[in-house]
Z-matrix of the N, CA and C atoms (Angstrom, degrees):
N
C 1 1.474
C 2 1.522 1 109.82
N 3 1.525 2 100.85 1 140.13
C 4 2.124 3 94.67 2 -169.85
C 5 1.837 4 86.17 3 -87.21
N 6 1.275 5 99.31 4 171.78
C 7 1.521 6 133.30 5 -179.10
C 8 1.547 7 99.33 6 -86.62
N 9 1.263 8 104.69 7 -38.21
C 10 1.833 9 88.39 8 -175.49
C 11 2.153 10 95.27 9 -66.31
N 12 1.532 11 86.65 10 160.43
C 13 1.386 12 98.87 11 171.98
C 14 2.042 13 100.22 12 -77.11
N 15 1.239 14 105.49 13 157.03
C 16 1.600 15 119.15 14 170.63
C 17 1.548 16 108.76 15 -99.29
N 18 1.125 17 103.62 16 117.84
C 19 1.886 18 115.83 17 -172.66
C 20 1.897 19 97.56 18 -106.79
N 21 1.301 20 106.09 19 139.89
C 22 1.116 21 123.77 20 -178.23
C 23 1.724 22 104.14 21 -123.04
N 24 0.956 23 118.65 22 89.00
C 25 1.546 24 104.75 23 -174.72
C 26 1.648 25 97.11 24 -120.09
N 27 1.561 26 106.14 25 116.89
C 28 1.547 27 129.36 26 -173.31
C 29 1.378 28 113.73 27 -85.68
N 30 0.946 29 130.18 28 89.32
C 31 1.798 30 126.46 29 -167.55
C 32 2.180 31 93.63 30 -69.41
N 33 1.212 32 125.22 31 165.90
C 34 1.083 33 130.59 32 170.26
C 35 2.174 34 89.12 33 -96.39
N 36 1.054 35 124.68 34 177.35
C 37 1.513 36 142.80 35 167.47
C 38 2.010 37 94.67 36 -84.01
N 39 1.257 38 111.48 37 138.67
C 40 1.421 39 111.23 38 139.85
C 41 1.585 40 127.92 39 -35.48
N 42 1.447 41 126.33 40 156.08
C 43 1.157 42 119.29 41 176.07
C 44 1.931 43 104.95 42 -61.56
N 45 1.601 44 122.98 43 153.16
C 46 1.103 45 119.82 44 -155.01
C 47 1.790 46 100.05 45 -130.79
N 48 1.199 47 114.85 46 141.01
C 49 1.747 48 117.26 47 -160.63
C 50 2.142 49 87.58 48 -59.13
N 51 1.261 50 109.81 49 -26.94
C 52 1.530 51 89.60 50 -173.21
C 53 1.209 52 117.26 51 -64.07
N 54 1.255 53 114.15 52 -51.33
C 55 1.202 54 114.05 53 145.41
C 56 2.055 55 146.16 54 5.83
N 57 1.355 56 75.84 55 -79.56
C 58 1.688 57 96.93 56 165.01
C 59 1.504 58 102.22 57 -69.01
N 60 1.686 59 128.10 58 -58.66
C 61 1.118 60 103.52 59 -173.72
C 62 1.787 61 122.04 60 -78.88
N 63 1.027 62 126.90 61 12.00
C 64 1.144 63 143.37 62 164.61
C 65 2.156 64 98.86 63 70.87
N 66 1.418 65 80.70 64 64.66
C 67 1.662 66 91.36 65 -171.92
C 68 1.634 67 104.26 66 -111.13
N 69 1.465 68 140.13 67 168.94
C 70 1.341 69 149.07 68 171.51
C 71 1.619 70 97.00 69 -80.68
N 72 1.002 71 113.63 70 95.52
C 73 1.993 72 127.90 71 -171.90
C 74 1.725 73 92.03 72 -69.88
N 75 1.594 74 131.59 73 60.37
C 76 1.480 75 106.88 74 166.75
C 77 1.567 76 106.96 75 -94.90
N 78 1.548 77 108.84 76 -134.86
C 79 1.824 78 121.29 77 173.19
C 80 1.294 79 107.31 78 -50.00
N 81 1.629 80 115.59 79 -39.17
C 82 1.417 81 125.04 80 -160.96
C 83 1.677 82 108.96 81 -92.23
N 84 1.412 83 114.89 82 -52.74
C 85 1.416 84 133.66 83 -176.60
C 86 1.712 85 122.82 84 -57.99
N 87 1.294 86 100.36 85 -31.97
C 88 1.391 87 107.52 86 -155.48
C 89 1.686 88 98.91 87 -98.71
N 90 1.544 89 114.62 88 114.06
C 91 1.126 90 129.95 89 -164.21
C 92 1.462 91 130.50 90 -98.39
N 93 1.400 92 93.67 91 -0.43
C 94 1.991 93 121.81 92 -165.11
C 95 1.308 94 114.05 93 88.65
N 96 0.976 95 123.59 94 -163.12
C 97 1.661 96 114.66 95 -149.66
C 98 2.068 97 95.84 96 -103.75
N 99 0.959 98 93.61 97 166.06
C 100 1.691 99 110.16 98 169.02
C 101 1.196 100 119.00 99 -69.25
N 102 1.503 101 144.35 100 -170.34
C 103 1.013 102 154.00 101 167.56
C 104 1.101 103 119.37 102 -65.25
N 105 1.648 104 108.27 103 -51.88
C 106 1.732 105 124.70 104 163.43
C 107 1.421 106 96.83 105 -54.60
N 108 1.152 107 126.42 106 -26.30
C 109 1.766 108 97.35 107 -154.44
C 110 1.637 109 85.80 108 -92.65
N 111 0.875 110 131.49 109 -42.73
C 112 1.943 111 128.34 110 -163.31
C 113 1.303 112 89.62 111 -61.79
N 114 1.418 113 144.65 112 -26.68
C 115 1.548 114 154.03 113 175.51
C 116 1.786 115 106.01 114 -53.30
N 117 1.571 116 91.13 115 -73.31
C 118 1.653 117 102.80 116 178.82
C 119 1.640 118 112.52 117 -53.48
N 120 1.185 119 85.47 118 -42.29
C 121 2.068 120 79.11 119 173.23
C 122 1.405 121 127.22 120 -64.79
N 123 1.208 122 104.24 121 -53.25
C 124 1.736 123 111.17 122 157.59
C 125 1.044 124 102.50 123 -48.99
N 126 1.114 125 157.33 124 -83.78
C 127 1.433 126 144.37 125 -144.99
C 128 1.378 127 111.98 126 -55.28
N 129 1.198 128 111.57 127 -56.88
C 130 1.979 129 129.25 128 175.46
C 131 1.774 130 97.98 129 -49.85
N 132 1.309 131 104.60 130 -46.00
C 133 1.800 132 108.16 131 173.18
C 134 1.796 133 114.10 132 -41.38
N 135 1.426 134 101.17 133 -52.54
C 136 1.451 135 110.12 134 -137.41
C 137 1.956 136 74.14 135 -96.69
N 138 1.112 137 142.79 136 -48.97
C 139 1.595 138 128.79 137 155.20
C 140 1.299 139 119.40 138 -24.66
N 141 1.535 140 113.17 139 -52.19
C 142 1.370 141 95.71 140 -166.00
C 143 1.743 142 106.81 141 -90.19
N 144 1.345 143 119.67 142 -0.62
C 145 1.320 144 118.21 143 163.89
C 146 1.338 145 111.29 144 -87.78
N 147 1.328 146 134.06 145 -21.04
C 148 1.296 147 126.30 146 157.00
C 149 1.225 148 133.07 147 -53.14
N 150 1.761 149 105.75 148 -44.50
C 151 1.600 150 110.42 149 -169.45
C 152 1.554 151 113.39 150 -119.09
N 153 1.578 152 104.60 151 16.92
C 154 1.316 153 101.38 152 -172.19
C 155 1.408 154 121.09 153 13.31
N 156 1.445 155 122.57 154 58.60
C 157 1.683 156 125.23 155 -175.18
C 158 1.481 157 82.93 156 -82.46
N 159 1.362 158 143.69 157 -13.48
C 160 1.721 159 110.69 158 -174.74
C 161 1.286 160 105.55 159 -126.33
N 162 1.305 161 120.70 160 29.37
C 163 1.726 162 122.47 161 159.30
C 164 1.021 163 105.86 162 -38.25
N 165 1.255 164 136.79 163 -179.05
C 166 1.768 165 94.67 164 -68.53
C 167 1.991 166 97.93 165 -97.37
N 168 1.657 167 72.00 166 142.36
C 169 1.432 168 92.43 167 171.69
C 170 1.282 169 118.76 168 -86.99
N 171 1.457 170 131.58 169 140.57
C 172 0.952 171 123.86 170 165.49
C 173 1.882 172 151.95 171 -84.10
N 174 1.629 173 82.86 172 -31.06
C 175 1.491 174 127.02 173 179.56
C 176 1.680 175 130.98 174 -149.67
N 177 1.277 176 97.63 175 112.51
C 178 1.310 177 90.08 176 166.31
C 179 1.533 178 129.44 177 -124.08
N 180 1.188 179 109.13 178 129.66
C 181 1.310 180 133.74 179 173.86
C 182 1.717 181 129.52 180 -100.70
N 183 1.746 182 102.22 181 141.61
C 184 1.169 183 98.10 182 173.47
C 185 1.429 184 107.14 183 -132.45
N 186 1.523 185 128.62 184 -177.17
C 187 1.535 186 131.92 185 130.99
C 188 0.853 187 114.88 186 -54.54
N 189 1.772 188 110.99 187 150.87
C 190 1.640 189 122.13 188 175.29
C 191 1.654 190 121.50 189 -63.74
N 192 1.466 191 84.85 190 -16.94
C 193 1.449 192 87.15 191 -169.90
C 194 1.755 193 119.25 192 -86.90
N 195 1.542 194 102.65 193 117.24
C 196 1.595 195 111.62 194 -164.76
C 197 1.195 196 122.15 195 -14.12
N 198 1.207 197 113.60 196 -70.12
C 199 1.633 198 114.38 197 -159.94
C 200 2.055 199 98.23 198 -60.95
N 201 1.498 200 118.24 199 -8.23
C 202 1.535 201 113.90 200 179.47
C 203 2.244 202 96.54 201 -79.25
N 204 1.243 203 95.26 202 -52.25
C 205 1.617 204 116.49 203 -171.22
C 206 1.563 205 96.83 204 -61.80
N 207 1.090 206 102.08 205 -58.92
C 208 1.830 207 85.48 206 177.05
C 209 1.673 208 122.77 207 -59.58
N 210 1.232 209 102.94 208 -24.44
C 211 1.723 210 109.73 209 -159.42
C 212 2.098 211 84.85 210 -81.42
N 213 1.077 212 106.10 211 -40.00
C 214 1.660 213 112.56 212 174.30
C 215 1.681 214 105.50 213 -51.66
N 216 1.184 215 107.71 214 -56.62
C 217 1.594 216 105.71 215 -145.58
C 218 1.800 217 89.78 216 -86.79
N 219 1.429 218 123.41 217 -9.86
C 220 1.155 219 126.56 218 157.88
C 221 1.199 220 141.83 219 -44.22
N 222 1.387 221 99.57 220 -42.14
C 223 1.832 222 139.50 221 -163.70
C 224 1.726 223 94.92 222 -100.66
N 225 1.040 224 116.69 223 -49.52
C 226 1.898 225 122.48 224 -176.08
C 227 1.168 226 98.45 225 15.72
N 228 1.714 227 102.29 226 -95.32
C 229 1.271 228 139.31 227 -147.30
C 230 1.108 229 108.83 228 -66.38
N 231 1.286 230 132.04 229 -2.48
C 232 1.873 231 143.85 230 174.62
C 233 1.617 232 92.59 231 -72.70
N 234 1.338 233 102.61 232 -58.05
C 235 1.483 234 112.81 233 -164.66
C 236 1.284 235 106.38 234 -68.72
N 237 1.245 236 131.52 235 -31.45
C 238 1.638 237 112.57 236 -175.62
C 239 1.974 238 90.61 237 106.42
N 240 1.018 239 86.92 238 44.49
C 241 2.088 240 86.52 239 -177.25
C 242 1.678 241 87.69 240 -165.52
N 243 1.540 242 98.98 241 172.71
C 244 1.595 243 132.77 242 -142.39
C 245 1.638 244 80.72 243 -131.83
N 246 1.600 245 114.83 244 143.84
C 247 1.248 246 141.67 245 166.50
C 248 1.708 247 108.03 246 -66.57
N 249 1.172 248 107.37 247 -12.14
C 250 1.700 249 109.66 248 168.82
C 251 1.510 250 118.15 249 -83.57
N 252 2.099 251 107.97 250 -30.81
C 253 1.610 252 122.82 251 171.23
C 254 1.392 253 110.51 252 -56.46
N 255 1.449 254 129.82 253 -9.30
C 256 1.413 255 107.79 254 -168.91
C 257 1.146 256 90.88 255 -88.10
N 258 1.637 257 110.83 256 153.39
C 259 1.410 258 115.39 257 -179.27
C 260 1.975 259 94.30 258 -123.86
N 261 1.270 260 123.38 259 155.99
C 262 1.338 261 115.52 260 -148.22
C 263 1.638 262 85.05 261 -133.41
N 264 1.599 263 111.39 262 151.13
C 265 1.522 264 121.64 263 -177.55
C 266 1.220 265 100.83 264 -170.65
N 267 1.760 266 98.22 265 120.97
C 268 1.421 267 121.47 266 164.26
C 269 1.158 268 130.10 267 -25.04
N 270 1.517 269 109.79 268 -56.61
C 271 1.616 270 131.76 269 -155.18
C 272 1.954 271 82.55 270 -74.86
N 273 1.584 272 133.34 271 -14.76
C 274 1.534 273 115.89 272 175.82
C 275 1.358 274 110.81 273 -78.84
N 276 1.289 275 125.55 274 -5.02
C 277 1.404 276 130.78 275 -165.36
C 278 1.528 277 127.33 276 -62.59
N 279 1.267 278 169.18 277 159.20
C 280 0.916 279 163.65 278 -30.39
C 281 1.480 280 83.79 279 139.52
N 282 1.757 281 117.99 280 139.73
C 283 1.594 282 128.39 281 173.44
C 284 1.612 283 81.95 282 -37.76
N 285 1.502 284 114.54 283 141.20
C 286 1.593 285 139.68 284 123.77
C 287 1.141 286 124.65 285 -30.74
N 288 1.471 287 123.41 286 81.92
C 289 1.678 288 103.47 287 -166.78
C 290 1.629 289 118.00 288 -84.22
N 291 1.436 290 120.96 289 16.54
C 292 1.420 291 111.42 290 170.02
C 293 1.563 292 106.57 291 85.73
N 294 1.503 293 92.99 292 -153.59
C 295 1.729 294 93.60 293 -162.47
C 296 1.017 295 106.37 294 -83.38
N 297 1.726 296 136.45 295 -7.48
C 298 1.465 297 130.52 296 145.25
C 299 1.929 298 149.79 297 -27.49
N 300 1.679 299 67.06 298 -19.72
C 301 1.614 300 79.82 299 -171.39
C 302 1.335 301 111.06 300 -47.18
N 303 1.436 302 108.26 301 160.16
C 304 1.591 303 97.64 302 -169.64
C 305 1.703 304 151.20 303 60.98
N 306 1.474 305 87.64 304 3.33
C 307 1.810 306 96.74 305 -166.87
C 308 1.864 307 90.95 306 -96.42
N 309 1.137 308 103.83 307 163.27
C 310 1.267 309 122.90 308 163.71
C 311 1.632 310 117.00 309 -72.84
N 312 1.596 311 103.04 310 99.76
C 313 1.460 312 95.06 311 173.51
C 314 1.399 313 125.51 312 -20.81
N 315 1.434 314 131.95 313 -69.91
C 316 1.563 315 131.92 314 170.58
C 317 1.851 316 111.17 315 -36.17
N 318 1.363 317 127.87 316 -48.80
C 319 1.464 318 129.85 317 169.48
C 320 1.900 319 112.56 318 -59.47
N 321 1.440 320 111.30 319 -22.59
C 322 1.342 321 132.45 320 -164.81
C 323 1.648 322 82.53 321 -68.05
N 324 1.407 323 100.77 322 -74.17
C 325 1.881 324 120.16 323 -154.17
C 326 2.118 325 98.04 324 -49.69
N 327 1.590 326 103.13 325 -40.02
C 328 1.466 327 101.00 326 -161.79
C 329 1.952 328 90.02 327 -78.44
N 330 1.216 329 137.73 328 -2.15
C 331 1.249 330 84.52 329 -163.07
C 332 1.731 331 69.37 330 -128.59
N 333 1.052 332 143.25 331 -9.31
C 334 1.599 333 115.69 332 -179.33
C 335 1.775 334 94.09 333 -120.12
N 336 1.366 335 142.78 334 12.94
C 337 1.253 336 145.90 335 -154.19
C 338 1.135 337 139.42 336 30.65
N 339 1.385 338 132.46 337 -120.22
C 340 1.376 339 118.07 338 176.90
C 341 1.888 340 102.77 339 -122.80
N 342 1.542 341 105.93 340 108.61
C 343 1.383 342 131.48 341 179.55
C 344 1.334 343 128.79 342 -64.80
N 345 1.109 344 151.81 343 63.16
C 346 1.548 345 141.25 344 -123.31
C 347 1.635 346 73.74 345 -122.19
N 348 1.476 347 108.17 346 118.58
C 349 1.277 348 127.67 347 -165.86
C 350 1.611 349 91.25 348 -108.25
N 351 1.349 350 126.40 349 -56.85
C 352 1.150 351 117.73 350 178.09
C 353 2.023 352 116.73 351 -63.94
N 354 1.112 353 127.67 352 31.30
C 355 0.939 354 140.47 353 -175.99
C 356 1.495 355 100.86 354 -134.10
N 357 1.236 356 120.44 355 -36.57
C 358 1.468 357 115.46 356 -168.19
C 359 1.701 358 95.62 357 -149.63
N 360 1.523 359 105.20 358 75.42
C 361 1.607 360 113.62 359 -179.97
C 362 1.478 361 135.48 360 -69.06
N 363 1.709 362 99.04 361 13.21
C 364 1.318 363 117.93 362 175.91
C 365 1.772 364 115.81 363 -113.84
N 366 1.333 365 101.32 364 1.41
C 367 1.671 366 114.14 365 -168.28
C 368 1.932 367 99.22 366 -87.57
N 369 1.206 368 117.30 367 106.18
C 370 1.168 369 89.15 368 179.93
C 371 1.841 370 130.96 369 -79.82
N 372 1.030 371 151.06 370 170.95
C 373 1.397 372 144.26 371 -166.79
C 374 1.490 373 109.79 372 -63.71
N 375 1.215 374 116.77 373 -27.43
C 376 1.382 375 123.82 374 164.31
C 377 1.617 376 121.48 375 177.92
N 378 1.334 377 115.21 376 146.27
C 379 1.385 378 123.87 377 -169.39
C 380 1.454 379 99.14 378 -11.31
N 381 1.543 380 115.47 379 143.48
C 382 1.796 381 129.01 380 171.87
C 383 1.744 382 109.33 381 47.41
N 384 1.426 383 112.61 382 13.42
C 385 1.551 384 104.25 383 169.03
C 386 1.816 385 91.97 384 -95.66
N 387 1.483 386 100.23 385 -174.05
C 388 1.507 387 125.87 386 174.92
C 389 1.421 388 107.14 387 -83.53
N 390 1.526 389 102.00 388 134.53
C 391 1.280 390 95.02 389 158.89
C 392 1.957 391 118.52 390 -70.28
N 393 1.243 392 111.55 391 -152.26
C 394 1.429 393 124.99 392 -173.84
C 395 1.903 394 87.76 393 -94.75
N 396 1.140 395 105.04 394 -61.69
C 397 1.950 396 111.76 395 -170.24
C 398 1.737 397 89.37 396 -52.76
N 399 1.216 398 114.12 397 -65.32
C 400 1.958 399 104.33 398 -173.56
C 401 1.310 400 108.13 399 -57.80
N 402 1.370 401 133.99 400 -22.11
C 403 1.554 402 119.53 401 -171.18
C 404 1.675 403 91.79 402 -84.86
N 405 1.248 404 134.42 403 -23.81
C 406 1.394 405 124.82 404 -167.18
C 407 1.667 406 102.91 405 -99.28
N 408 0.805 407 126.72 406 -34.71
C 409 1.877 408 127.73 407 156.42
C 410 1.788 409 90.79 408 -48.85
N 411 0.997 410 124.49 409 -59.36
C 412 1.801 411 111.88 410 -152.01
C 413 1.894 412 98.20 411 -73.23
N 414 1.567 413 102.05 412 -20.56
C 415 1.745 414 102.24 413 -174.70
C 416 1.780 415 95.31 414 -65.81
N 417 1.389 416 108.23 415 -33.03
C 418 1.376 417 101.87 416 -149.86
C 419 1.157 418 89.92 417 -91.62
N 420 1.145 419 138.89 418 -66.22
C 421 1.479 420 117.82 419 -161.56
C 422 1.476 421 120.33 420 -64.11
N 423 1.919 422 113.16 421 -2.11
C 424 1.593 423 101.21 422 170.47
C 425 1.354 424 99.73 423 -97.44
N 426 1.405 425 141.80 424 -18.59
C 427 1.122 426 127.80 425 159.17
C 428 1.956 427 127.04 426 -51.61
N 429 1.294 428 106.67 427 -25.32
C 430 1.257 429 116.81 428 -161.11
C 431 2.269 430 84.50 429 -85.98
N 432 1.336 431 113.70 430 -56.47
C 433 1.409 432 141.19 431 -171.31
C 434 1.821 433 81.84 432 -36.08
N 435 1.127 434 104.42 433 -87.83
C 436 1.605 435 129.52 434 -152.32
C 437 1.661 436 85.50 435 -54.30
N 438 1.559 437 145.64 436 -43.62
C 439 1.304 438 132.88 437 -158.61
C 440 1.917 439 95.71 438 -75.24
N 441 1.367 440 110.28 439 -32.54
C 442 1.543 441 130.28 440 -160.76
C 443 1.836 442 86.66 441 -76.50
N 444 1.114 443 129.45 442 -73.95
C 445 1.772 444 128.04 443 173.96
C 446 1.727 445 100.66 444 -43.77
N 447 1.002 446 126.83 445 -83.45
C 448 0.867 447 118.97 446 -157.32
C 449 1.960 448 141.50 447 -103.01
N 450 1.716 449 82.54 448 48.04
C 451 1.669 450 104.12 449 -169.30
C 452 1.849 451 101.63 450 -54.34
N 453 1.658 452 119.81 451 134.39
C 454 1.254 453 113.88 452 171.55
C 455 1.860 454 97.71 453 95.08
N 456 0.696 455 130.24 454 -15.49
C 457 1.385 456 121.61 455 -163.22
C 458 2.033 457 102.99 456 -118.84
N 459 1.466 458 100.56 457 147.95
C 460 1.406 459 109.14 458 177.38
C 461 1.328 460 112.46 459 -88.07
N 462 1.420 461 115.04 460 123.36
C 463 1.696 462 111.00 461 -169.41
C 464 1.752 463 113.61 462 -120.27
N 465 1.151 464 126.98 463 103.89
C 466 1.351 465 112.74 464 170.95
C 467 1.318 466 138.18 465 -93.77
N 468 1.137 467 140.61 466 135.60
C 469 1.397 468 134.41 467 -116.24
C 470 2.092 469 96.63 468 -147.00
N 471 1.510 470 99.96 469 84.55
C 472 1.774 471 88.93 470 174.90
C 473 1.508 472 109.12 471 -81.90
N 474 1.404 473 103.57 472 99.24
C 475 1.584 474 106.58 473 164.89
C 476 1.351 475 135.56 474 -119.88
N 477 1.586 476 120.79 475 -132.00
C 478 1.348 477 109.20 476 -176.94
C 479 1.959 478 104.58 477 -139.36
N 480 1.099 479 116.43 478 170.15
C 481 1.473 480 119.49 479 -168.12
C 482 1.621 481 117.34 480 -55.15
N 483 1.496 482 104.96 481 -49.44
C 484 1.132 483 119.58 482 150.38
C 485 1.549 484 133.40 483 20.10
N 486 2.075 485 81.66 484 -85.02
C 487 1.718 486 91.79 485 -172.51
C 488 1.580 487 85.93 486 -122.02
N 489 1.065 488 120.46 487 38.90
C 490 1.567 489 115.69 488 145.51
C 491 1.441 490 107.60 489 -105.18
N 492 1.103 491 143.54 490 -20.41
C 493 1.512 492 135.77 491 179.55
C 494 1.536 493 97.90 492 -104.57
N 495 1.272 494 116.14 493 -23.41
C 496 1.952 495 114.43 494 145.43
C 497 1.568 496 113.56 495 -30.63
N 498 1.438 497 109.65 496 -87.66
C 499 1.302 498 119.21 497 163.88
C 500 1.805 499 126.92 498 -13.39
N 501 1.369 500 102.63 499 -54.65
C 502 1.384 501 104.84 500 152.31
C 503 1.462 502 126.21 501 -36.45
N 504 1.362 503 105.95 502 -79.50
C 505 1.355 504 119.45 503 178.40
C 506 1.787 505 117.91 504 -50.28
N 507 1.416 506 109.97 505 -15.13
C 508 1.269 507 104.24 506 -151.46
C 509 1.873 508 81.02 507 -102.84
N 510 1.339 509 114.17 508 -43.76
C 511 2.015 510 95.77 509 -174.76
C 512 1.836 511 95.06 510 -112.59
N 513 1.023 512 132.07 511 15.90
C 514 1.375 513 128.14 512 159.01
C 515 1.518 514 118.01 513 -112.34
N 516 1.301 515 109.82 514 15.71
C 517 1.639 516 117.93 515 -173.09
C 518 1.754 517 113.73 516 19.75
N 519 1.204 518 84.29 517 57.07
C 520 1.789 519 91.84 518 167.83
C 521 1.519 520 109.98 519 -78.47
N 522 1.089 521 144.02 520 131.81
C 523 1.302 522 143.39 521 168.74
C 524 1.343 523 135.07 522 -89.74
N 525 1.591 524 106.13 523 87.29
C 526 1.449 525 134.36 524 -148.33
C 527 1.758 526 105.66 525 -39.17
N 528 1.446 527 109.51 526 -32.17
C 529 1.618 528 100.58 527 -161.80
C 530 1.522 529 97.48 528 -98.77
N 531 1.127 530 137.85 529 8.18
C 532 1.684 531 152.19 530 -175.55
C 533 1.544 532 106.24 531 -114.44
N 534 1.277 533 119.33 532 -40.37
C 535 1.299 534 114.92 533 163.39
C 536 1.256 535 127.86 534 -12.16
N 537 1.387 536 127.12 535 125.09
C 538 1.633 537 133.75 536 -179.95
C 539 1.135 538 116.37 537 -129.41
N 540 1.308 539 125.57 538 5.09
C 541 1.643 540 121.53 539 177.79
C 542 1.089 541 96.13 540 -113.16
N 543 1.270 542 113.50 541 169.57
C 544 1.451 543 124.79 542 -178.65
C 545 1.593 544 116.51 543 -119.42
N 546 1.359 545 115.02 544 91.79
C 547 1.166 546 127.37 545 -174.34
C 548 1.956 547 123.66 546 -76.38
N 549 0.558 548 132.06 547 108.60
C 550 1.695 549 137.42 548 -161.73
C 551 1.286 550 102.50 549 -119.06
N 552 1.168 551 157.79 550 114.90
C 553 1.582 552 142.61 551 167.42
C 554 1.722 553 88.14 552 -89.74
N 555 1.280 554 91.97 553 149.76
C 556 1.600 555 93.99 554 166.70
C 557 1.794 556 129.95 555 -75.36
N 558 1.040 557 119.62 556 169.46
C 559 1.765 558 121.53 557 172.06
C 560 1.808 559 99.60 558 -62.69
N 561 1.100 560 94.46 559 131.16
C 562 1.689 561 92.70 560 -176.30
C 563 1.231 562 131.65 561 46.66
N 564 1.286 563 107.90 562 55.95
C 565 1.324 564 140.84 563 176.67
C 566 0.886 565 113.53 564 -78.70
N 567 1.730 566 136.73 565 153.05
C 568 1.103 567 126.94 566 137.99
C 569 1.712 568 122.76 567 -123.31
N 570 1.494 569 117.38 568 143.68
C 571 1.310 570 132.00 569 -158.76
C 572 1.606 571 107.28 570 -132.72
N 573 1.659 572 110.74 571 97.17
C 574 1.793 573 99.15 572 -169.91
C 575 1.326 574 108.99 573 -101.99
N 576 1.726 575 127.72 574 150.39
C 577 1.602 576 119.80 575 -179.11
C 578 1.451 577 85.00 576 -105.14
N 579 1.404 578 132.35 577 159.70
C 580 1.309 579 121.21 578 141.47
C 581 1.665 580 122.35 579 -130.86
N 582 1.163 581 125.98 580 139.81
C 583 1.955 582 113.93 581 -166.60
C 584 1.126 583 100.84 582 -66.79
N 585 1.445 584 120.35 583 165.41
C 586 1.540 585 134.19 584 161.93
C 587 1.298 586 117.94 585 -100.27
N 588 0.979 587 138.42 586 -173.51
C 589 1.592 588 146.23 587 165.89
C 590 0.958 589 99.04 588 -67.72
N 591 1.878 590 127.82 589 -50.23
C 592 1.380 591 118.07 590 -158.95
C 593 1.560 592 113.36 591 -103.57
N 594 1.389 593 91.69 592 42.49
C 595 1.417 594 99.60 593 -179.83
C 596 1.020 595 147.37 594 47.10
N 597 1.675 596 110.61 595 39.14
C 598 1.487 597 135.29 596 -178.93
C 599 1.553 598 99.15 597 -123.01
N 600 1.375 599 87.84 598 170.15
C 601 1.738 600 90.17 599 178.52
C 602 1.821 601 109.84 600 -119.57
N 603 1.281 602 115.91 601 165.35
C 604 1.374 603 123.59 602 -158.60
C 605 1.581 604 91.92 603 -138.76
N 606 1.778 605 95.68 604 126.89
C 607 1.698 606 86.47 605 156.45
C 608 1.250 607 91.51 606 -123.59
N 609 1.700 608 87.65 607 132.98
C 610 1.307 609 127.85 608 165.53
C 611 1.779 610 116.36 609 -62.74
N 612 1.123 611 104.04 610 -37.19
C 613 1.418 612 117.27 611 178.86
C 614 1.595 613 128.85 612 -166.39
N 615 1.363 614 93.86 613 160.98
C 616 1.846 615 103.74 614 -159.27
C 617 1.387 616 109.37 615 -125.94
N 618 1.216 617 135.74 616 110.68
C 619 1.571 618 136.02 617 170.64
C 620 1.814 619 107.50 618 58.66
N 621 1.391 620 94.23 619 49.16
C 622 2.296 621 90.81 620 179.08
C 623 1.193 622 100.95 621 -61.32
N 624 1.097 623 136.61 622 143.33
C 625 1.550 624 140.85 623 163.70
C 626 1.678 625 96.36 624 -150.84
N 627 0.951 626 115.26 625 33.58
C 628 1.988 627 113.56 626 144.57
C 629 1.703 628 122.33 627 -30.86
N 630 1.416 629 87.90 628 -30.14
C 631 1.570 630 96.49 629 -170.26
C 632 1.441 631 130.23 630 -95.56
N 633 1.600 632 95.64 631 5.24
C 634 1.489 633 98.40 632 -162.39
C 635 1.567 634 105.81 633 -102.62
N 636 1.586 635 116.47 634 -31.19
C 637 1.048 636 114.18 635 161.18
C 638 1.722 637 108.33 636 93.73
N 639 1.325 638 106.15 637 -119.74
C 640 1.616 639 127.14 638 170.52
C 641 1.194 640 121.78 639 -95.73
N 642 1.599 641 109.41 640 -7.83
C 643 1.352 642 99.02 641 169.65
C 644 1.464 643 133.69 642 -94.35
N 645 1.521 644 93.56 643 150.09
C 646 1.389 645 101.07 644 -164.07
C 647 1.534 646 124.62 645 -65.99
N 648 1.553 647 120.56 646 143.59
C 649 1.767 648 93.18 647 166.10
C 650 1.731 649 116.55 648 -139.95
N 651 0.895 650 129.50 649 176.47
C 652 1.226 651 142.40 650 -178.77
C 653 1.506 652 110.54 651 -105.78
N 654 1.353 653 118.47 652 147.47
C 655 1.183 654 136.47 653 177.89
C 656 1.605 655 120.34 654 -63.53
C-alpha cells in the first residue's frame, strides 16, 4: 500500500444538450454538453488552474458518454494533461437506459409510463437497460476496481450524478431504495473521497461549485 493518500475526486458532466432538449441522454441520446455546459466547464477549468487544489493529478478519466468526455477534455489543461490523456470507461457511465435511448422524455412517459425504479430496483428503465440494483452493483465494483489500480494516486473522474450519489451509498452505506433526501450534485461539480490510514474513506466534499458563480444550471 503507497503512503500517499488515494483521492477520488468525481467531477459532475456540464449541463448536456439532452438535457435541454428533454431527451433519454444514453449511447444514442447524449449529444455533448450545451452552451451552459462548455460555460460550467470552463469555469471549473479556470479554478482549478487558479488554485491548483488537486496537484498533482495523476489520471484522468471519464465516461464515454460525450457530455462526460467533453467536460474531461475541457478541464485537461487545469491539470497539467492534454484532451488526448483522458482515458474513457463504460463502467463510469450513467444507468443504461435500454431501448429508450434517445426518445423524447414526453414519448418516454406515453409508451412505457411512469417507472418508479426506486420503488422497484430490479425493473429496468426499459427493455435491455439496467435496472437501479444492477446500476449500483456496477457503481460498486468500479469504485472498488479503480481504488484497487490506483491506490496512492490522485484520480479525477468526469462523470455523471448517478454514480456520484452511488459513491455515497457504496462507502456511507446509504440504502439507495430507502433514501429520503434528495441528492442532486450539480453540472460541474465537484465531489472528493479521500482514504484514511484506517482504511475507510472520507468525503472531504459534496457538490463544490465555488466556481460557478452566476451561472445558471439545470438539474
Amino acid at each position: 500500500m503507497s503512503d500517499r493518500l488515494t483521492r477520488l475526486v468525481l467531477i459532475r458532466h456540464g449541463e448536456s444538450r439532452a438535457a435541454v432538449d428533454q431527451v433519454v441522454g444514453g449511447f444514442q441520446g447524449c449529444t455533448g454538453l450545451s452552451g451552459l455546459g462548455v460555460q460550467q466547464s470552463l469555469a471549473l477549468r479556470d479554478r482549478l488552474a487558479t488554485t491548483a487544489e488537486l496537484d498533482p493529478v495523476d489520471l484522468l478519466l471519464a465516461s464515454v458518454l460525450p457530455r462526460a468526455v467533453e467536460t474531461a477534455q475541457l478541464i485537461a489543461p487545469a491539470l497539467g494533461l492534454t484532451p488526448r490523456d483522458v482515458i474513457r470507461d463504460c463502467d463510469l457511465c450513467e444507468l443504461h437506459p435500454g431501448e429508450c435511448d434517445g426518445m423524447a422524455w414526453e414519448d418516454f412517459r406515453r409508451t412505457y409510463g411512469d417507472v418508479d425504479m426506486r420503488t422497484n430496483p430490479y425493473t429496468p428503465l426499459s427493455p435491455g437497460g439496467e435496472s437501479l440494483a444492477e446500476f449500483h452493483l456496477r457503481v460498486g465494483r468500479t469504485l472498488t476496481r479503480l481504488v484497487a489500480d490506483h491506490d496512492g494516486r490522485t484520480v479525477v473522474i468526469a462523470t455523471h450524478g448517478g454514480l456520484i450519489n452511488g459513491s455515497l451509498e457504496v462507502w456511507l452505506g446509504l440504502p439507495p431504495a430507502a433514501r429520503r433526501a434528495a441528492l442532486t450534485p450539480t453540472n460541474a461539480s465537484i465531489t472528493e473521497w479521500s482514504s484514511r490510514p484506517d482504511g475507510r474513506w472520507q468525503l472531504d466534499r459534496y457538490n463544490d461549485t465555488a466556481h460557478l458563480g452566476a451561472l445558471r444550471f439545470s438539474e
